[in-house]
N, C-alpha and C positions, 0 to 999 in steps of 0.2 A: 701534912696529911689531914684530910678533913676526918674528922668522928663523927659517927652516926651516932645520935642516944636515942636508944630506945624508951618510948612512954612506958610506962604501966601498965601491966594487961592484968588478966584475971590469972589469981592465983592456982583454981583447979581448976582445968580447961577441958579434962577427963571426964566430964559428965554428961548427964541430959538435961541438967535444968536450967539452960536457956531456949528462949524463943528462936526458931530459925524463919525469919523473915525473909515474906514474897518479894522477888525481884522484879515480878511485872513492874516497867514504867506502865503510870497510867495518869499521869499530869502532864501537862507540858505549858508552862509559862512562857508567851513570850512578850519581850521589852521592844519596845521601838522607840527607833534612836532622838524621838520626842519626850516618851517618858519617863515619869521616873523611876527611883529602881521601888519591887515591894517588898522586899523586905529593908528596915532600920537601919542596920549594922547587922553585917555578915559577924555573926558570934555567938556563940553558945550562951543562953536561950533565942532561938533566932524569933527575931518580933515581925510583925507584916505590916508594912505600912499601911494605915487605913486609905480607905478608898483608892487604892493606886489600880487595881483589875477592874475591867469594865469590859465586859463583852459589846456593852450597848454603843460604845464610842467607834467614830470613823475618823478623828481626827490624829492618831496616833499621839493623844497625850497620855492615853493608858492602856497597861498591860492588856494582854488577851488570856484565856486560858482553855484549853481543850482536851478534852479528857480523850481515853485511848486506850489501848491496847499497842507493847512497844517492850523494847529493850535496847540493850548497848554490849554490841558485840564486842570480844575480845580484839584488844587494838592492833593495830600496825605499829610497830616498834622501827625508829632510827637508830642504828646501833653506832656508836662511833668507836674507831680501833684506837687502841694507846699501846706503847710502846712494853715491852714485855710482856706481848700477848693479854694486856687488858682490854676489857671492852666497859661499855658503861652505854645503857639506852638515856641519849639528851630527848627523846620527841617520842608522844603515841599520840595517833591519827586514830580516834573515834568515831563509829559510825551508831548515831542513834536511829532506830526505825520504828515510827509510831503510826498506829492505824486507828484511823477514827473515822466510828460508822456513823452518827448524828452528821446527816448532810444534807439538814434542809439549805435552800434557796441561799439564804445567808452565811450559813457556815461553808458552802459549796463556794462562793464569789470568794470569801474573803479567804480560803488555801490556795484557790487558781493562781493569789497573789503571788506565791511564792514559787509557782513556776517561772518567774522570770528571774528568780534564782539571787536577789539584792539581799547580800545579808549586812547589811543596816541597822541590825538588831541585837540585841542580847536574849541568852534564854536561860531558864534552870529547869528540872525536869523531878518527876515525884514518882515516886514505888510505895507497892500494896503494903512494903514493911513500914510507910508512914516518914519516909527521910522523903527530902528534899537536897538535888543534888548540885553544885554548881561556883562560881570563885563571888568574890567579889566584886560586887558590879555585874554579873553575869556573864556565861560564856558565849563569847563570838563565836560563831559558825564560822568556818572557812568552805562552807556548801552550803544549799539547800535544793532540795525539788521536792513536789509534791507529784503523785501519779495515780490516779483513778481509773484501774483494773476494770475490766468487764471479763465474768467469769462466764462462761457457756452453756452454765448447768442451771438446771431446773430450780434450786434453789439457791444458787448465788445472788449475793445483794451488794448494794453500791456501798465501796467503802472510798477512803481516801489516804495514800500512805506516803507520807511528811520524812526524808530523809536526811538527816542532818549529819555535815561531820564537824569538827572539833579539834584541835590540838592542844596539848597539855605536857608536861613530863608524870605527874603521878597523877592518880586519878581524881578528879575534881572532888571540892571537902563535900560535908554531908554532915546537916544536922534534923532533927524533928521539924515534921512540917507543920508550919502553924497555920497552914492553907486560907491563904488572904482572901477575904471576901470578894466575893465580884458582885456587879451591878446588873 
């Protein structure tokens, strides 16, 4: 029979004096299967590997990063049956949804890319709470598209919205983002 040990948690949890952190994603890193990873060692203090983002580059030796507006809906769960009426979820199918309104010329060519849907990449994603979210090596998409909406209204404007899903069994780690520079 396997054991679950529970970590440590906070001893009064009955209170108000913690911070309750924004969930908006509003990073989104991604790796191509050229570069390398940016952050060090996935581990508590996470470090950023210098120089690895460069928005400037077309050669897919370095990250890219795109800021946004997004989040990560509650998953698709694969339940599997066991024998005396157990069940246990092995699989959740995440869907992350980011929208980013900076779409000059450049940034417009290089999401088209991802209409053609090659996910060849790793990614990790960041919230207004300041975590950065994602495994080792970074997460593979098992999707992508990207879809440029035209709204009909008077004040609607061009945005661009980047869909990505994911598989995991528990929800991908999470440590402080030490948000690696870019070029």
């Amino acid at each position: 029979m396997d054991v679950n040990l529970l970590p440590a948690t906070d001893a009064d949890q009955d209170c108000t004096n913690y911070t309750q952190g924004l969930s908006q994603v509003c990073d989104l890193y991604i790796v191509p299967s050229g570069a390398g990873d940016i952050f060090d060692a996935w581990e508590d203090p996470l470090v950023a590997t210098a120089s690895s983002v460069s928005n400037t580059t077309a050669d897919n030796t370095k990250a890219h990063w795109f800021v946004g507006e997004g989040g990560v809906a509650e998953p698709e769960e694969t339940i599997d049956e066991y024998p005396k009426l157990k069940r246990k979820i092995s699989e959740r199918l995440f869907t992350l949804t980011f929208r980013i309104k900076n779409l000059v010329q450049a940034q417009y060519d290089a999401l088209r890319q991802f209409q053609c849907g090659d996910t060849s990449f790793t990614f990790y994603y960041g919230d207004l709470a300041d975590y950065v979210y994602g495994v080792r090596g970074g997460l593979s998409p098992e999707s992508v598209d990207v879809d440029f909406p035209k709204g009909g209204g008077n004040t609607d404007k061009n945005v661009a919205i980047i869909t990505l899903t994911f598989r995991s069994v528990p929800d991908p780690d999470r440590f402080t983002n030490p948000h690696p520079e870019t070029a």
